[in-house]
C-alpha positions in Angstrom: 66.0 228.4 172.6 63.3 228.5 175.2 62.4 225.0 176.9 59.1 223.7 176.0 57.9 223.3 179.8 58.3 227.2 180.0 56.3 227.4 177.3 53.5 225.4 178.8 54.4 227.0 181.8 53.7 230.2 181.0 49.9 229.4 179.1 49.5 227.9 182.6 50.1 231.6 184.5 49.4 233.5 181.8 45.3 232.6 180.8 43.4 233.2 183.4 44.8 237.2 183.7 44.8 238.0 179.8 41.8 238.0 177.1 41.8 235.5 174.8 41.8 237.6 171.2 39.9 236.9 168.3 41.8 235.6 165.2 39.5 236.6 162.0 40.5 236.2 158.3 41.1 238.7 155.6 39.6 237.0 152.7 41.1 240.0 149.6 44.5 239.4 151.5 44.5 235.7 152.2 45.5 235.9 156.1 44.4 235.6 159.3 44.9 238.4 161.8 45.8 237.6 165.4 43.9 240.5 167.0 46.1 241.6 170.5 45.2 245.0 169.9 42.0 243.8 171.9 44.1 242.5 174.9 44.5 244.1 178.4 46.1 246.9 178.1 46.1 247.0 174.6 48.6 245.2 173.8 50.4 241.7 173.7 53.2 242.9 176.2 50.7 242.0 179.4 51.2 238.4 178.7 55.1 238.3 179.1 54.9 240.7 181.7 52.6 238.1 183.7 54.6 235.5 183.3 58.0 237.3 184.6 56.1 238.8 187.6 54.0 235.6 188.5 57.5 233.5 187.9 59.6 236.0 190.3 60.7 234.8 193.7 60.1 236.6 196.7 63.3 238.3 197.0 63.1 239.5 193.8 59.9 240.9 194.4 61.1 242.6 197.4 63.9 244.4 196.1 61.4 246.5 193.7 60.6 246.2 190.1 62.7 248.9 187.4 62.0 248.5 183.7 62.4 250.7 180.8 59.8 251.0 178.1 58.2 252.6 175.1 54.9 252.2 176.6 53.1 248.9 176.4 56.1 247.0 178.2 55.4 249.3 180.7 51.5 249.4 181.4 51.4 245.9 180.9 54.3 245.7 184.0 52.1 247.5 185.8 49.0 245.8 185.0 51.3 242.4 186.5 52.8 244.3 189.3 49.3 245.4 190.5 48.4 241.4 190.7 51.4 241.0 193.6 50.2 244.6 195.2 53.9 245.8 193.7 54.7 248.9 192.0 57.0 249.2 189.1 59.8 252.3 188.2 58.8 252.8 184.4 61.8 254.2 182.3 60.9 255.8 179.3 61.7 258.5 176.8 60.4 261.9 176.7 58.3 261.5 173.8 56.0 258.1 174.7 52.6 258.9 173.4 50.3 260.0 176.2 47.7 257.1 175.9 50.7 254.6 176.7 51.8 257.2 179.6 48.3 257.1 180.9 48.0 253.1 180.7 51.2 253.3 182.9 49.4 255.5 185.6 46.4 253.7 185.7 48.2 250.5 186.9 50.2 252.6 189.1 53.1 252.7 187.8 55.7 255.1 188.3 56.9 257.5 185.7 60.5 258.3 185.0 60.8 260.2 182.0 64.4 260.4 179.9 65.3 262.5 177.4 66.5 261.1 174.3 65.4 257.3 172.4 64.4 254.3 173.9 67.9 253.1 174.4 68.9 256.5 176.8 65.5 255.0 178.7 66.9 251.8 178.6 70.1 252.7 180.1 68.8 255.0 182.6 66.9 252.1 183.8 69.6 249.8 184.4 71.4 251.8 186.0 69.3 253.1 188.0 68.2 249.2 189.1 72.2 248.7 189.5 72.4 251.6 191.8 69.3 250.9 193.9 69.8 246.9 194.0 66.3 246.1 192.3 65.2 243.9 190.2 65.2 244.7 186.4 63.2 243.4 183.7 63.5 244.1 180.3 60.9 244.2 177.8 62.7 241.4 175.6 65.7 240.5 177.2 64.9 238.0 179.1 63.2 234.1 178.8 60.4 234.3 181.3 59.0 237.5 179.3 60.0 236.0 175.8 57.6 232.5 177.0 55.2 235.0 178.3 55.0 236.7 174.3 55.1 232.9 172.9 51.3 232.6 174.6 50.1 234.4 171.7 51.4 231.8 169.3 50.0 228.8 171.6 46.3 230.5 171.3 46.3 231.2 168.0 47.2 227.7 166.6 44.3 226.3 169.0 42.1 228.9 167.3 42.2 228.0 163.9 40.1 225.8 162.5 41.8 224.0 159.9 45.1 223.1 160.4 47.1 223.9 157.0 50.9 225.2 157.2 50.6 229.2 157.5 53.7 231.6 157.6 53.8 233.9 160.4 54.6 237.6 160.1 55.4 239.6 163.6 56.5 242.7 164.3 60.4 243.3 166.0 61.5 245.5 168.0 63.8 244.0 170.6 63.0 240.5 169.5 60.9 239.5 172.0 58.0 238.5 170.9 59.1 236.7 167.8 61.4 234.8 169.8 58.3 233.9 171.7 56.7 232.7 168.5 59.6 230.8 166.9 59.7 228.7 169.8 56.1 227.7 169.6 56.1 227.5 165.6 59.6 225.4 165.1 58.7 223.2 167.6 56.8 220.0 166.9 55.1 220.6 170.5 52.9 222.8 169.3 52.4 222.7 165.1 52.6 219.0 163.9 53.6 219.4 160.0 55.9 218.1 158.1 57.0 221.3 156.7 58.1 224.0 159.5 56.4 227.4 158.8 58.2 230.3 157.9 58.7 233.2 160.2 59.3 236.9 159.3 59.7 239.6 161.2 58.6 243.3 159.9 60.0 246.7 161.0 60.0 250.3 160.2 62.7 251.2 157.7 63.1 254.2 160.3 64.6 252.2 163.1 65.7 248.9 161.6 68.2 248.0 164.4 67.2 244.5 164.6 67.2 244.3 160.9 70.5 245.3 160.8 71.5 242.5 163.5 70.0 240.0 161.6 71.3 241.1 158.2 74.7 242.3 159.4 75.5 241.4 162.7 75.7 245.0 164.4 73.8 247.8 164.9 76.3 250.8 164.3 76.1 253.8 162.1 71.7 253.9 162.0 70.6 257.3 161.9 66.7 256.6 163.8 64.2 258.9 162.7 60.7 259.4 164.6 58.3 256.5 163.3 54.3 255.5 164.4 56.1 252.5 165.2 57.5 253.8 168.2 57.1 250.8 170.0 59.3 249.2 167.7 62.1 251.9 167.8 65.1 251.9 169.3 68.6 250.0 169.7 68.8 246.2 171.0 70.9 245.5 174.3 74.3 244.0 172.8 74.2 241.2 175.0 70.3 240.1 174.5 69.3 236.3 174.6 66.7 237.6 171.4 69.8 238.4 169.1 70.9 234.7 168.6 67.2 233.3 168.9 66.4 236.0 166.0 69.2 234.6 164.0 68.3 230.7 164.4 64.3 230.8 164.1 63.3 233.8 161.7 63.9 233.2 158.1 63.8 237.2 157.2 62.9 240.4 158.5 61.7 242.9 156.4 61.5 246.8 156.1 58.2 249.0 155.4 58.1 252.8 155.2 56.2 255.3 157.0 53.8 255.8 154.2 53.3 252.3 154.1 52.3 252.1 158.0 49.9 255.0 157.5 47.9 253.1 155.0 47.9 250.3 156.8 46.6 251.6 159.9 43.8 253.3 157.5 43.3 249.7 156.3 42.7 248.1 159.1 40.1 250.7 160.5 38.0 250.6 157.1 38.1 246.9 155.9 38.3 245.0 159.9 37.0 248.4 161.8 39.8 248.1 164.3 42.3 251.0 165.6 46.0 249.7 165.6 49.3 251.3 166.5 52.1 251.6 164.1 53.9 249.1 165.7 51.0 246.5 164.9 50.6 248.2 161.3 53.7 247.1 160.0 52.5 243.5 159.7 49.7 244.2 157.6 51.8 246.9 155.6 54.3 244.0 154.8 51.0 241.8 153.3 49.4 244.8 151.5 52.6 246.1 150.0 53.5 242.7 149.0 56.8 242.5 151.0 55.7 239.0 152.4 55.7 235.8 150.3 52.1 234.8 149.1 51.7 231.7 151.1 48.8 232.0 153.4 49.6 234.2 156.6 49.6 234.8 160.6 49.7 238.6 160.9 50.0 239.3 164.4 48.5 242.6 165.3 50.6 243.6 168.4 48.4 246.5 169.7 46.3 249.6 169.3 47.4 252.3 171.8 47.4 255.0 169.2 47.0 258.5 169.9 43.6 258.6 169.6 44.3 262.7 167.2 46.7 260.6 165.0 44.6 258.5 164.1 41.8 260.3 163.2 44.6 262.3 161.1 45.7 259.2 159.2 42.4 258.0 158.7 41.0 261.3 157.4 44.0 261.1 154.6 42.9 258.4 153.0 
């Protein structure tokens, strides 16, 4: 688990670098949607990169900053790094959609590009860290990044207005960010109820590696196809702090197709007139598809760095 005073910490180092999102409610779907597809950079990932690079000492610092991402881990790296006049050694695989390629650049980050998945990225990056002595800092793996992800909880709760037990429903990829948010939500810090809300995690039945740890305890034998969820794609580190977490705080994780993201994305353009990315979409798929429960809900909306062509595509289906 993640100690409260890192939780507190982090809200502390985190706020006065990040936007604070809006949190509106669907009425037809009965659920409030925690907008971070507003946030800098686009996407949640800035606030646990913040708190990892503002949290670093000053030999970590010096010894250079190597991560491997999808995309948002990455810009929003850069986005911190920029704040200590750092740069950071982005890891990521050949086929990262351009607009997360170009948030990279405009942070200055620095591009290493890896054929194959995520994990090849991943791996590349560590050992490429190992080689070089510098510091590495994985987009889940990690506790200052997973408090970082857990200000989104913390801001939300202060948001809403009445204070009735809602279930949260979070997208997973490595586990970072809904370890972040079962820390804030099972604690008694932060929600005062006497019933403990319900946490589910959602991810493309395309790469369901953390599904798989959760459900079965290993990850072998997934064949990953390409999803829009790309940010949520790829293999978990074997060793990762977010694989117990996972298994203690979320009560399920569920699966959603492709088709199901598409209409989703459609969704939210039409009915909230906002652009999200796949890896955001799953969420709301999960509530329109009925895969969640029908308590009132927390959808958090992880992002919107979409190609800006795909989306017109999807939304043009529909």
């Amino acid at each position: 688990m993640i100690p409260t005073d890192w939780l507190i910490e982090a809200r502390q180092r985190v706020t006065p670098h990040i936007h604070q999102t809006p949190l509106t409610y669907d009425a037809d779907l009965n659920v409030y949607l925690k907008w971070e597809n507003q946030q800098v950079t686009g996407s949640f990932k800035v606030r646990g990169a913040i708190n990892k690079v503002l949290s670093l000492q000053d030999w970590e610092r010096q010894r250079g900053l190597v991560t491997a991402s999808a995309g948002n881990h990455g810009a929003g790296l850069a986005y911190a790094s920029s704040k200590i006049q750092e740069q950071v050694q982005v890891f990521v695989p050949e086929s990262t959609p351009q607009i997360k390629i170009d948030h990279i650049r405009e942070y200055g980050g620095i591009i290493h590009f890896i054929p194959g998945s995520y994990g090849d990225a991943e791996r590349s990056a560590i050992e490429y860290a190992h080689q070089n002595q510098a510091s590495y800092i994985s987009p889940y793996n990690d506790g200052q990044i997973i408090a970082g992800q857990a200000t989104v909880a913390i801001e939300a709760v202060d948001q809403l207005k009445e204070k009735a037990l809602y279930d949260w429903v979070v997208p997973v990829g490595g586990g970072g960010l809904i370890s972040g948010i079962g820390a804030v939500i099972k604690s008694k810090t932060f929600l005062n109820h006497e019933t403990t809300p319900r946490l589910y995690g959602v991810q493309s039945e395309a790469s369901p590696f953390m599904y798989n740890l959760y459900k079965f305890g290993n990850q072998d034998d997934i064949k990953e196809l390409p999803s829009l969820a790309d940010g949520l794609s790829g293999e978990v580190e074997p060793d990762s702090i977010t694989i117990p977490i996972v298994k203690q705080l979320v009560d399920d994780i569920l699966l959603v197709t492709e088709e199901e993201i598409k209409e989703a994305i459609h969704y939210a353009w039409i009915k909230h007139h906002q652009r999200i990315e796949g890896s955001a979409a799953v969420v709301l798929a999960a509530a329109l598809f009925n895969h969640t429960p029908k308590r009132p809900l927390i959808l958090i909306m992880s992002g919107g760095n979409i190609q800006p062509k795909t989306h017109q595509q999807i939304v043009g289906e529909y």
